[in-house]
N, C-alpha and C positions, 0 to 999 in steps of 0.2 A: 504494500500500500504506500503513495508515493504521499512524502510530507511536506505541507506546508512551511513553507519557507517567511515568515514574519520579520516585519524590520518595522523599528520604532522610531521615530523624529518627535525632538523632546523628550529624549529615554533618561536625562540627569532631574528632571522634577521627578517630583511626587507621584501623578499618575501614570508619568512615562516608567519610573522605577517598576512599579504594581505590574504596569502592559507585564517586561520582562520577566518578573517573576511567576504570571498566570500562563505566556505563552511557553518558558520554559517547563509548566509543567501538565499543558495539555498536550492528550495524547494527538499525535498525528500532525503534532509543531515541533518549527524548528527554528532557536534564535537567529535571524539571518542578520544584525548588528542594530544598530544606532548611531543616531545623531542629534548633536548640538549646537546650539551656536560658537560660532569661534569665540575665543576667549574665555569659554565658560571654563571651572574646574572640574568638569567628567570630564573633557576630551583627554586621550591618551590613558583613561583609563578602563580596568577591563568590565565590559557591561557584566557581566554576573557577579561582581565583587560589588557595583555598585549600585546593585538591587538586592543584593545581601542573599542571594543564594549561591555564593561560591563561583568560582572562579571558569569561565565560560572561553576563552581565549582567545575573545573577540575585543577589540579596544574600539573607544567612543571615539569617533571622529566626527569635524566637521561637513567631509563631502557628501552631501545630501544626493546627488547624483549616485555617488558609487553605492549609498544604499538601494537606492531603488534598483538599482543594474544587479544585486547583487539575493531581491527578496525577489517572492510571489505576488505580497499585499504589501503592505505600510502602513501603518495605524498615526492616524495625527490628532493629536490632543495639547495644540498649539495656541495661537492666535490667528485671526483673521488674515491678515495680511502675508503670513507665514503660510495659512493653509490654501491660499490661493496660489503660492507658489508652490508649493506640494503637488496642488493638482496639477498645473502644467509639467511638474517634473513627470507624476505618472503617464498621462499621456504622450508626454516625448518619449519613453519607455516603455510605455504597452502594458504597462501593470495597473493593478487595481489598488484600491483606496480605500481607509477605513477614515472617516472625520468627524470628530465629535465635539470640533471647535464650534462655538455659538457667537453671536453678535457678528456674522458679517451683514453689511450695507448692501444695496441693493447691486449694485454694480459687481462686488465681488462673488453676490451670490450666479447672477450671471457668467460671471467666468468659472465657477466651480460647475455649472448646467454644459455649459459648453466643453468643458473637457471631458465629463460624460458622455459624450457622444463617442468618445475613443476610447475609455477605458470604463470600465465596471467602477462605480463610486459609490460605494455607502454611508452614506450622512446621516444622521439621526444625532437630533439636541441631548439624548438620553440614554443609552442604551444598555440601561436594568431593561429587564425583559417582562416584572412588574406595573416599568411604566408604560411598557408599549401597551398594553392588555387596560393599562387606567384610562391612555386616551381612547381607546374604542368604548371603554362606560361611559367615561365624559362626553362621549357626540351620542351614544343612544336615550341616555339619560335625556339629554337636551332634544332631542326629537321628541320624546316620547313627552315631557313635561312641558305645558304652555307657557305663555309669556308672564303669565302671572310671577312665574319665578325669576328672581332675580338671580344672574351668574357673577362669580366673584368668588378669583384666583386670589390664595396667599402665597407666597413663596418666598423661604429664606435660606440663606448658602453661610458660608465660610466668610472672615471679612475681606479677604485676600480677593474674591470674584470681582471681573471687572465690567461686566456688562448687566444692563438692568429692563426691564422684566429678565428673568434665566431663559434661557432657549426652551426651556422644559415647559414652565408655563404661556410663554406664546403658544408651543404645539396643542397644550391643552387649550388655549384660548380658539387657537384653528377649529380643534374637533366642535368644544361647542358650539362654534359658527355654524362646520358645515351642519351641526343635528339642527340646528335653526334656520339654512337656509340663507346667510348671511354670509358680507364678506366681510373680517374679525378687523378691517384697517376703518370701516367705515360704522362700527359699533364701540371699538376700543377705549376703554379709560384707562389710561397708565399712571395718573396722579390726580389728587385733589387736596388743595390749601387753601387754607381763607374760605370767604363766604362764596360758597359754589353753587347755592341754590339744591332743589330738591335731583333727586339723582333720576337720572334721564331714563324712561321706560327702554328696554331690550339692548339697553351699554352690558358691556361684559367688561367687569371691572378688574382691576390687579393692582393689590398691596405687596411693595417688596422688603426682607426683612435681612439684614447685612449682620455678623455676629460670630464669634469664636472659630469653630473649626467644623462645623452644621455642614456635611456633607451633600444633603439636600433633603428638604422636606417640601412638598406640593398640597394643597389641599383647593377643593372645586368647592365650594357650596351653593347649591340650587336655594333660595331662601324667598317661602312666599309668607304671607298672613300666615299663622300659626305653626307654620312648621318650617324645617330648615332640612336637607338633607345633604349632607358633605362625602366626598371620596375623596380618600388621602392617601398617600405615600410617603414612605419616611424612610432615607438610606442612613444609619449608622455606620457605613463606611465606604468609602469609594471603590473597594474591591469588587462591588456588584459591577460598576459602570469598565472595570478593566477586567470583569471575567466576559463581557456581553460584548466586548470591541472585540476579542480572540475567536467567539461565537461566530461575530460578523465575518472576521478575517477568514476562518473559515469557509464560511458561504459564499463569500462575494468572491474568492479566488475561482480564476478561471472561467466567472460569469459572462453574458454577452455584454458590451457596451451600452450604460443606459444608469441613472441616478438612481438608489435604492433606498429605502429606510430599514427600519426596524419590523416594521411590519410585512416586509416582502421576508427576510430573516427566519423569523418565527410561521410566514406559511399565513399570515392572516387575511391575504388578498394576492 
């Protein structure tokens, strides 16, 4: 059985460290290296010493190129502007893409569209396999419930996150759209201060909550006259979102050319 060959950009942070320690211990993977920014202190050293499972005798380097020449997939849990160069590295290379950076602009989410047309890309703002299965309640839910109910995302991370709503709660805010029928840019509340007046019928709202080392928690609440009914999610550790990118990396190798999420992964459409 032939193995998956994984490679990580951004393997000296925190979620990059986790990728290599889940891909070196899923079956049917193989660490195919990392990279960093120049300058950083991983480079030159060896990726399994510095995800703390022992010595792999592969060293961190900067050429982001020679990784992709060198994997199946590439897992990026980067920045915006990083992961749009990612994707044109896969594309000039012919490999597939796992990306689970959030907060790109409209422009670069464009260029990450268009290099799926050459290579297999799986993006997904989330990828607990939890949450994928949350947003399908969150858009049934919202079909099935009338306007009577008010919608209204919480969501709080880490203080270190840098973008606001999370990528996780926009997707939820998408699903409730489509259960309603709506487009989520032309309903959205993303802030309210001062005197704002009575809250607009069929807005879908989001409060964001910034604070210690909160992994990530979501919560939806449908809220009419008398009753309120919430679906929530709560990660106590980032290991879910780095066992679910090695899931992906999996799947998405060797796919036909074309953007995927979480829910193509999992088989749910």
């Amino acid at each position: 059985m032939a193995q998956t060959r994984i490679g990580v950009v951004g393997c000296g942070g925190r979620m990059g460290r986790m990728l290599i320690g889940e891909i070196a211990a899923a079956e049917g993977c193989i660490v195919a290296g990392g990279a960093e920014a120049p300058g950083t202190a991983a480079i030159g050293r060896d990726i399994g010493e510095l995800a703390g499972i022992g010595a792999l005798g592969l060293t961190v380097g900067s050429d982001r190129a020679a990784l992709f020449a060198a994997a199946d997939v590439v897992i990026d849990f980067t920045v915006p502007a990083a992961s749009v160069a990612h994707a044109a590295l896969a594309a000039s290379h012919g490999r597939a893409l796992v990306i689970g950076t959030t907060g790109l602009d409209v422009a670069q989410t464009q260029a990450v569209k268009q290099a799926a047309k050459q290579v297999p890309i799986m993006w997904a703002p989330n990828m607990s396999l939890a949450v994928t299965l949350l947003t399908n309640l969150v858009e049934d839910v919202a079909r099935r419930l009338g306007p009577d109910y008010d919608i209204e995302i919480l969501e709080m991370h880490h203080r270190d996150k840098i973008d606001a709503p999370s990528g996780t709660a926009l997707a939820l805010g998408r699903a409730a759209a489509a259960g309603r029928g709506v487009d989520l840019d032309s309903v959205a509340q993303r802030a309210r201060d001062g005197h704002t007046g009575a809250r607009r019928s069929g807005d879908i709202g989001f409060a964001t909550l910034r604070g210690g080392d909160v992994a990530g928690e979501h919560t939806v609440s449908f809220v009419a006259n008398g009753e309120r009914l919430e679906l929530s999610h709560r990660a106590t550790s980032r290991q879910v979102f780095a066992r679910g990118a090695v899931t992906a990396a999996k799947w998405v190798a060797g796919r036909q050319p074309g953007l995927y999420d979480m829910h193509d992964v999992l088989g749910l459409r």
